[in-house]
C-alpha positions in Angstrom: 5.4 9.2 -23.0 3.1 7.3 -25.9 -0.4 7.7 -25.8 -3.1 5.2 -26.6 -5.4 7.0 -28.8 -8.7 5.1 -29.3 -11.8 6.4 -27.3 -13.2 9.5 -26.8 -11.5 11.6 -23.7 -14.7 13.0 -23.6 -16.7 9.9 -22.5 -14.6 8.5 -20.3 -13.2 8.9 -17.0 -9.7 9.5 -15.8 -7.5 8.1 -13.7 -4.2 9.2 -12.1 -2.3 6.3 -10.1 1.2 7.2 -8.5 3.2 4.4 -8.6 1.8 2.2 -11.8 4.4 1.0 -13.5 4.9 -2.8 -11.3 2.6 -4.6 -8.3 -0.3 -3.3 -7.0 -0.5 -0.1 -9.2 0.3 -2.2 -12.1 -2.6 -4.3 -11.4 -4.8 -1.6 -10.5 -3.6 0.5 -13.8 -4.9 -2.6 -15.7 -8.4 -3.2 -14.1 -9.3 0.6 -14.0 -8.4 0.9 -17.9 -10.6 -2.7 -18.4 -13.5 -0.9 -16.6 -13.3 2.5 -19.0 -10.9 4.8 -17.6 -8.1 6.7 -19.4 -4.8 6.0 -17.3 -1.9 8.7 -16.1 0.5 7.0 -14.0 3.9 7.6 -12.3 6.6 5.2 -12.2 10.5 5.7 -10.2 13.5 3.9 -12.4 11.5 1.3 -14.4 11.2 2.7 -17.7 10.7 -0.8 -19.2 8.2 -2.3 -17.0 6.1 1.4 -17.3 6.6 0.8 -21.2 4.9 -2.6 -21.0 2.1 -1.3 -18.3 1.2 1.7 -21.2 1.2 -1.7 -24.4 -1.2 -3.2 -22.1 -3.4 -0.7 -21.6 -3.2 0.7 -24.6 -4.3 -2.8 -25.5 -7.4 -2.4 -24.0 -8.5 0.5 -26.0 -8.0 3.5 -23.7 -5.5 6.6 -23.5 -2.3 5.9 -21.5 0.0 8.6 -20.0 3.3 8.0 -17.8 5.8 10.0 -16.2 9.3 9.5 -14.4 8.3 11.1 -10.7 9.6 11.0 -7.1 6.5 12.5 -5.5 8.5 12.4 -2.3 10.4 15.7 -3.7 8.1 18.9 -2.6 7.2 19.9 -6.2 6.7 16.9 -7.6 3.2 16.2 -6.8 2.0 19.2 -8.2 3.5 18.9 -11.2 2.6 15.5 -12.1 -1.1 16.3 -11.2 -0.8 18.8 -13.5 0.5 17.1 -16.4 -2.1 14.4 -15.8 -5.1 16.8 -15.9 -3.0 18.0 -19.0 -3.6 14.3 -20.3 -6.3 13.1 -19.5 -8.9 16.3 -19.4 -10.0 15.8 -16.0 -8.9 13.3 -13.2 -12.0 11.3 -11.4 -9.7 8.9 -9.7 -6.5 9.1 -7.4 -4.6 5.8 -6.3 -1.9 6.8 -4.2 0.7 3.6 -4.5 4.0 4.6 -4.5 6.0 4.0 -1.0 9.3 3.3 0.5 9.5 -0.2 3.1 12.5 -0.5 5.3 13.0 -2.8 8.3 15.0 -0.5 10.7 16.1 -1.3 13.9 15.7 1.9 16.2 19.3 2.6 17.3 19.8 2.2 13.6 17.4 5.1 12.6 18.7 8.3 11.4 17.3 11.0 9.8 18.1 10.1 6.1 16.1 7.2 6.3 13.4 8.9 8.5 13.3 11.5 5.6 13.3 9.3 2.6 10.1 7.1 4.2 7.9 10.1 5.4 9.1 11.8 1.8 8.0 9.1 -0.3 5.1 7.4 2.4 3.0 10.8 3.9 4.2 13.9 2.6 4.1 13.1 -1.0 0.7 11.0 -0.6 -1.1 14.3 0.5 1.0 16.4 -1.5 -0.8 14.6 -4.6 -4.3 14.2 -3.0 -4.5 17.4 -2.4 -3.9 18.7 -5.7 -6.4 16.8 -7.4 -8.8 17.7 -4.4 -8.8 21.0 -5.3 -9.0 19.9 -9.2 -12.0 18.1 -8.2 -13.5 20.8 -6.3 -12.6 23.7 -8.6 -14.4 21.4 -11.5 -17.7 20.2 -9.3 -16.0 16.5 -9.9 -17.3 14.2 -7.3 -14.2 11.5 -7.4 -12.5 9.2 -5.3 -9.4 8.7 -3.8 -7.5 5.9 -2.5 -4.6 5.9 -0.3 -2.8 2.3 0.1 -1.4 2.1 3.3 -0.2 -1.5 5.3 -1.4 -4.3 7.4 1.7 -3.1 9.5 -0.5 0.3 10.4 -2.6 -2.2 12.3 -0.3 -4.5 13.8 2.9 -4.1 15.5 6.2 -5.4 14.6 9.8 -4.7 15.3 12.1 -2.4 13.5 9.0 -1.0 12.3 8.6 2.1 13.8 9.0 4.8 11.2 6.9 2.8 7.9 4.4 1.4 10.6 4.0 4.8 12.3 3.5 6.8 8.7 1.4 3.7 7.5 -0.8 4.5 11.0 -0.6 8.1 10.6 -1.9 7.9 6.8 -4.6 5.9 7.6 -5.9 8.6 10.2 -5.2 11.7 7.5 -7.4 9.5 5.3 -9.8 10.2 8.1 -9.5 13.9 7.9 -9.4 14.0 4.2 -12.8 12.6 4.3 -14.8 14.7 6.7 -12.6 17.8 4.7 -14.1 16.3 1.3 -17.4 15.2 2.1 -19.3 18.1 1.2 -17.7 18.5 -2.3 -19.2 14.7 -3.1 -15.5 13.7 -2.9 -14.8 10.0 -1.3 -11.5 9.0 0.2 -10.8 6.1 1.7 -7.6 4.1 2.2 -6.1 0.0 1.7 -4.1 -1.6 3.6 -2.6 -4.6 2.3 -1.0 -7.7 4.2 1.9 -10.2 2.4 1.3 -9.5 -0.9 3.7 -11.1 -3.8 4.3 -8.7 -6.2 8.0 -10.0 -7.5 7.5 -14.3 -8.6 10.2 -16.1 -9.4 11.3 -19.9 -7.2 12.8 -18.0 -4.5 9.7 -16.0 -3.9 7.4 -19.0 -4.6 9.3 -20.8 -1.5 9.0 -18.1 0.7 5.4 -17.8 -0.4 4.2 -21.4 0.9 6.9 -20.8 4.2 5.0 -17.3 5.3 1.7 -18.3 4.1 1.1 -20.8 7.3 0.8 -17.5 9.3 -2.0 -15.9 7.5 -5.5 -17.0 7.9 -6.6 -17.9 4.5 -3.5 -19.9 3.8 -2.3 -17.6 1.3 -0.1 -14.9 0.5 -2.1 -11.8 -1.5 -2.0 -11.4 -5.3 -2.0 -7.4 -6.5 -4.9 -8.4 -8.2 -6.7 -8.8 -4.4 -5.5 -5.5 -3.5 -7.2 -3.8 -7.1 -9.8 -5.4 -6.7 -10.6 -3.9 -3.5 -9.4 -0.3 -5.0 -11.6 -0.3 -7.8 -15.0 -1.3 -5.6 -14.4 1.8 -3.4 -13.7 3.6 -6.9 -16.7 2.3 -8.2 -20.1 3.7 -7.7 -20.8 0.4 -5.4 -18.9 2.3 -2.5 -21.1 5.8 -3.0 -21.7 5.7 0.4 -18.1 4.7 1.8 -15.7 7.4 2.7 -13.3 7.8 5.0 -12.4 3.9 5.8 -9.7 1.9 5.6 -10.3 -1.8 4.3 -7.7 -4.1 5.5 -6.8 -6.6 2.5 -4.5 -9.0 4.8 -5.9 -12.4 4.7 -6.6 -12.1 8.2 -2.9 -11.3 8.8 -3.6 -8.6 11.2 -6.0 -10.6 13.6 -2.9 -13.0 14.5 -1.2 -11.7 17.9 2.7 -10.7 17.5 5.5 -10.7 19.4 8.7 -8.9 18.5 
């Protein structure tokens, strides 16, 4: 687990983002540390790509911390909350990335796959959120947290019902979570991304120009649209946002669907 030594812990603000190693967290990882927060992150079975993230970072003159975690498992959040406070001092930020997708047709559904998704998707999000919620409370810290959840939370699709239905049911703890937090000075409010390409390569590039006629803006998303939109409702410009959920879809979720 290297650390990037360079600025003060005491100055700056920390940040713990499950699921920072690759995508979306990766990007967010990056744009958080840019902006002058010390980094903890989680990452599954990538060793290499968390390697890289922590160079980067590192790079950029702050602290960098990151752990091999399965936050779906029921001690794991805990834990890596509390090696991050460990880290870091104090954690300001949470960015809950990390999550399972699966297409599965219903008859198909059993309950190792209904397990693994609501493990990894809901019970391990508010596992973590609430252990730095009561970090944050216990040390008068009046953070943030962001939950990423899914355009498919919003719209319906086939062989969707268990991520779609956590996605959904994530976005309405994020509701809860709010109203809980409110008084404490603590935001939480919740993404949900559309198509975004996280992966490159030809193949993806292809299927990039094939799916993006169906979205709006003629594109698929970058992970760099989705942190964007995580660090604004990090940020002090979203002081008085809690408790939404800000689709980043490229109007993806307006479009009607069938089957």
């Amino acid at each position: 687990m290297p650390t990037g030594n360079i600025k003060s812990a005491e100055s700056a603000k920390g940040a713990l983002i499950v699921g920072g190693s690759q995508g979306i967290g990766h990007a967010t990882a990056l744009l958080l540390a840019g902006q002058g927060y010390d980094i903890a992150f989680t990452y599954n079975s990538n060793l290499e790509a968390a390697q890289a993230t922590s160079t980067k970072i590192t790079a950029l003159g702050r602290r960098c911390f990151y752990y091999q975690a399965d936050t779906g498992k029921a001690d794991v959040p805990e834990k890596t909350v509390h090696r991050a406070i460990e880290n870091l001092g104090h954690i300001d930020a949470l960015v809950t990335v990390a999550g399972l997708t699966k297409w599965t047709r219903l008859e198909d559904l059993n309950v190792e796959n209904i397990d693994a998704m609501y493990n990894c998707n809901f019970k391990g999000t508010l596992l973590c959120a609430s252990a730095v919620a009561k970090h944050m409370i216990e040390n008068e810290i009046k953070g943030s947290i962001v939950h990423i959840s899914s355009v498919r939370a919003h719209r319906a699709y086939a062989y969707d019902s268990a991520y779609g239905g956590l996605k959904a049911a994530l976005n309405r703890a994020t509701e809860s979570e709010a109203l809980e937090l409110a008084p404490y000075g603590i935001r939480v409010n919740c993404v949900s991304p559309g198509a975004i390409s996280v992966r490159g390569g030809d193949s993806m590039e292809r299927l990039t120009r094939e799916w993006a006629k169906e979205i709006p803006l003629g594109r698929y998303g970058m992970a760099r649209d989705v942190a964007d939109a995580i660090a604004f409702l990090v940020s002090d410009a979203a002081r008085y946002i809690t408790g939404a959920t800000l689709k980043v879809d490229g109007g993806m979720s307006l479009l009607m669907h069938v089957g």
